[in-house]
Structures are given as C-alpha cells and as structure tokens.
C-alpha positions, -999 to +999 in steps of 0.1 A: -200-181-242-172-205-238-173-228-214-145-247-202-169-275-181-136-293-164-121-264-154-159-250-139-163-283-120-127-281-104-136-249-093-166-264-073-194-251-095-215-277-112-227-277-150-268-276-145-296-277-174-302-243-170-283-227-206-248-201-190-262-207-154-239-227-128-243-237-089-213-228-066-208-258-045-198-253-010-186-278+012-188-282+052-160-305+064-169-325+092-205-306+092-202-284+111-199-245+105-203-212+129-240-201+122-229-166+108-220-181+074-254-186+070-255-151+063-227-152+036-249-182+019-284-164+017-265-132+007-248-152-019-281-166-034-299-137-037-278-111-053-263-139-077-286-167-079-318-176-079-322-174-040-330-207-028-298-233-015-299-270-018-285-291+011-267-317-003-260-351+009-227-352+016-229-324+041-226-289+017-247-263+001-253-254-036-261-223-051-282-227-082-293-199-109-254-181-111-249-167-141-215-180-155-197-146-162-201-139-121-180-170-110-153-148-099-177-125-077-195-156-062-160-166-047-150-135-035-184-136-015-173-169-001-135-164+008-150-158+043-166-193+044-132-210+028-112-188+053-138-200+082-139-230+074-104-235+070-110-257+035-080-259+018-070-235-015-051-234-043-052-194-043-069-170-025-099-158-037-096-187-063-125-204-049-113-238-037-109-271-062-134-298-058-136-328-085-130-360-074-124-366-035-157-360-019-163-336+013-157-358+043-190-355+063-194-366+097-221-373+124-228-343+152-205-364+177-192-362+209-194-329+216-235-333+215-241-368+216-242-391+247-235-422+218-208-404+202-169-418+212-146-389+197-151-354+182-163-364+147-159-331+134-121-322+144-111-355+133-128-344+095-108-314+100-078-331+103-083-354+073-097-326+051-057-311+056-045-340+047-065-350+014-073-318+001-070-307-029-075-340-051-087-351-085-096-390-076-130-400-064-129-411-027-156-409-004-150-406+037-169-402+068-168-404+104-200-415+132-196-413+166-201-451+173-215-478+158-252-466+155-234-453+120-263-423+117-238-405+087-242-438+070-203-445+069-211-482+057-222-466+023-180-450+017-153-461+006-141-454+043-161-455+070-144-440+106-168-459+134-157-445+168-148-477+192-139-474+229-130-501+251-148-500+284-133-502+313-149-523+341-146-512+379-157-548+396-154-530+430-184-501+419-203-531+403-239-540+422-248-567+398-281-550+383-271-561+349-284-530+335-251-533+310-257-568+303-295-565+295-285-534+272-256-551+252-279-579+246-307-557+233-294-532+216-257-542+211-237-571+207-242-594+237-209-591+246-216-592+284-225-621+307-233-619+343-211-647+360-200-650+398-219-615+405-196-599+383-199-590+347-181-607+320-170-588+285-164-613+257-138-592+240-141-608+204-177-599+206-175-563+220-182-535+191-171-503+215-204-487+212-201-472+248-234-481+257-226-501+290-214-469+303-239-451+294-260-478+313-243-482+343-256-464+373-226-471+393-200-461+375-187-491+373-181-491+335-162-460+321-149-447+288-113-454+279-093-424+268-075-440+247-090-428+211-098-457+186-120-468+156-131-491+135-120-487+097-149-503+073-142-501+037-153-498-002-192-495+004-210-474-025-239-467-042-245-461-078-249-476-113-227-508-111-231-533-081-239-505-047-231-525-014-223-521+021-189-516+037-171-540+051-147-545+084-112-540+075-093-530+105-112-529+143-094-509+177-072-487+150-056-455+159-060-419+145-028-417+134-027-449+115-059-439+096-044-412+084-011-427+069-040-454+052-057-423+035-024-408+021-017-440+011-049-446-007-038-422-035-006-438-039-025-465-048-048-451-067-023-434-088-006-469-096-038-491-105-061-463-121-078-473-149-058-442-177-088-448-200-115-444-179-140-415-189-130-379-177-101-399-161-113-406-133-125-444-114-140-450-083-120-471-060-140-493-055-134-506-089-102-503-088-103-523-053-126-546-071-102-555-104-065-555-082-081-573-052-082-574-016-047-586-008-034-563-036-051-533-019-041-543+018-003-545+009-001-508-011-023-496+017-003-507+047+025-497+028+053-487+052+026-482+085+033-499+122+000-507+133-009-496+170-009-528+192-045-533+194-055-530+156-070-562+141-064-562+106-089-589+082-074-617+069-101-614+038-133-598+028-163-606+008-184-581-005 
C-alpha cells in the first residue's frame, strides 16, 4: 500500500507501529463536547478499530487499530462531531486538517467553577475560528484563574483569567476573611488598615478569591473581562521551561489580534530548513529574541488601557 504519511497526518490520523493501521485523531476545542458524541466515538472504534480510545493530553481522543484503506469511512462517521463541534474544515466530509497548531484545551471554567473568571470554553471556541486550519506548531490554552489546573504555564500561550475586584468599603465588617485568604493562598495583596481593607494593586494577581471570601459582599467581581497573557513555556527534547508573564489586565480582543499575528511572525523568522518544515516557536522566539518577537507581535494592535506589557523576560 502507498502511503502518503504527510498527507495522513494533515488529515488528523497519526502514523502508529502497527504495519497499514492508523489512529483518527479527534480534537475537543475548549474541552468540552455534548455527551452524545460519545456515542459517535465508541461506534467509531469498534466497527473500525480496535475498540478502545486514548484520551489524549491536550484535550482529544484517538482511535487506534484503523485500517488505512477505511480513512474515508472513519470521517464520514465523524462529520457529526466536526459539525458539533463546530471545528473548522477544509471540505465536508474531508475530515478536518491537523499538523502543526495544536487543539486549544482549556480548564472546565466559569460555568462550573467557583475559581474560574470567564467561560474558558467559548473563549477556545472563538480562538479555534480564528487559528484554524494551520501548518505551524503553536500550543494554546485557557484556565479560569490563576490556579492554572490546564497547565497554561507549560504553552506557548497561556490565557490566565484575571478580574479586578471591586471593594464596597460601606458592606465591609473588618473580619479580614479576604485579607487572611490573599495571604495564604494568594498574593498578599491585601492589608487591613483604618478598619478598612487595602488592595496593593501591583501585587494583586485577579484570582477572585477575596470575593469568594467575603461574607458581606463587600468584594465583587468586575465585569469587565481580562487576562493574563504568559508566554513560550514547553516541554520536550531541547531546554522544556515554564511560561513566562508577558502582558497582565489584557483584553479578549487584543489576544486575538496577538495570535493572528503570531503566524505572521512565524511565517517571516521560520527556520525553511527545519525537518518536515516545521519549528516550534519557541525556538524561533529563542533565536530572533524577545524585543524582536514583541514588535512583530504587537504589530499594528492598541492595547486596552489597563494592559501592562513586560519590558523583558528571562526564561
């Protein structure tokens, strides 16, 4: 049989060690899926594989054991998902191309957890219209707030939901419940001074958890929407470390232009001889530098008011 291996991957089946088998790869965007394409899955892995499904890291499902000559059946079976899902296509019924940009995974969120600052999920949504379909290798995901349970410090963008608290002196009763907390388990951002409470705002991370603290009332949520953009963390081979802070009390919208503009960049400082074509960016962050990076990414992109771009990082 011949087997055209770049093709197979950018169709989102994997080459396995198993001789004319594949695994369709399916991916989840944000994480979150209606349980009835569960069906579709298990359905899928018995009448063409070998009926078991891996969960993979990043938020998807693999099929293993399909024979190659049944790729175009296995993406018939999962249209539904790709139509369900809304992931984007090049063709319907094509299957759906995945070879470099990762699936953007994301932590459950608001919508179920008291932590959680926005709707992780949508907000994958959004960026997975945006980003979809593409050849480079970039790595994204969202968490609630800073607790960082999707592990968004280990990307190459990591979306930490932020939220400025708003402080009701007037509801205060000076238990210190909020200032006990931040100390704690946060950043000890709050001081109790003149029977009031005090919010050093250099120090405050927007976890939330003052409100959640409160038993007054007297801290609330913001509804303004904003984040905190950490950058270039990996694993792997060559040098893995963690993300760091590159722009704190950003806005959705803003993080979106930085992500479209990310390819740009890429596009301009990718390494053309790098095997399979294809370089990380971090590497490519790593060999045109920070300032080098900042300028192609900020390219053309007015900053909300309250975004706090670094100066310089250090990984």
């Amino acid at each position: 049989m011949d087997i055209n291996t770049k093709v197979l991957k950018k169709n989102a089946f994997r080459v396995t060690k198993e001789r004319y088998k594949t695994a369709a790869r399916i991916r989840v965007p944000g994480g979150h899926l209606d349980a009835k394409y569960l069906d579709v899955i298990r359905q899928t892995a018995e009448l063409y594989g070998n009926g078991t499904v891996h969960l993979t890291t990043r938020q998807g499902f693999e099929i293993p054991g399909i024979a190659m000559d049944k790729i175009a059946e296995v993406n018939a079976m999962l249209q539904p998902i790709i139509e369900g899902l809304n992931i984007s296509q090049v063709s319907l019924g094509s299957g759906y191309p995945a070879a470099g940009t990762r699936n953007v995974s994301a932590c459950i969120g608001s919508k179920v957890c008291p932590f959680g600052n926005y709707d992780t999920s949508a907000f994958a949504q959004r960026i997975e219209q945006v980003i979809f379909p593409n050849d480079y290798h970039v790595k994204i995901a969202l968490t609630g707030c800073p607790n960082d349970c999707i592990k968004s410090r280990m990307q190459d963008y990591g979306i930490i939901g932020m939220n400025e608290p708003q402080y009701d002196a007037y509801r205060c009763v000076g238990c210190q419940s909020c200032v006990t907390n931040c100390k704690k388990r946060a950043a000890g951002a709050l001081k109790f001074e003149n029977f009031k409470v005090v919010r050093d705002n250099e120090k405050c991370i927007g976890c939330g958890e003052c409100v959640i603290k409160c038993p007054t009332s007297a801290w609330t949520r913001s509804s303004t929407k904003l984040y905190q953009l950490v950058i270039m963390g990996r694993t792997g081979k060559k040098n893995p470390r963690i993300a760091q802070p590159f722009i704190r009390w950003i806005d959705e919208a803003s993080i979106i232009k930085i992500l479209k503009n990310t390819y740009a960049y890429i596009d301009q400082f990718i390494d053309k001889e790098a095997p399979g074509g294809k370089e990380h960016v971090g590497y490519i962050v790593d060999r045109t530098g920070y300032p080098v990076f900042k300028e192609w990414i900020l390219k053309d992109i007015i900053l909300n008011p309250e975004a706090q771009v670094a100066e310089s990082t250090n990984w």
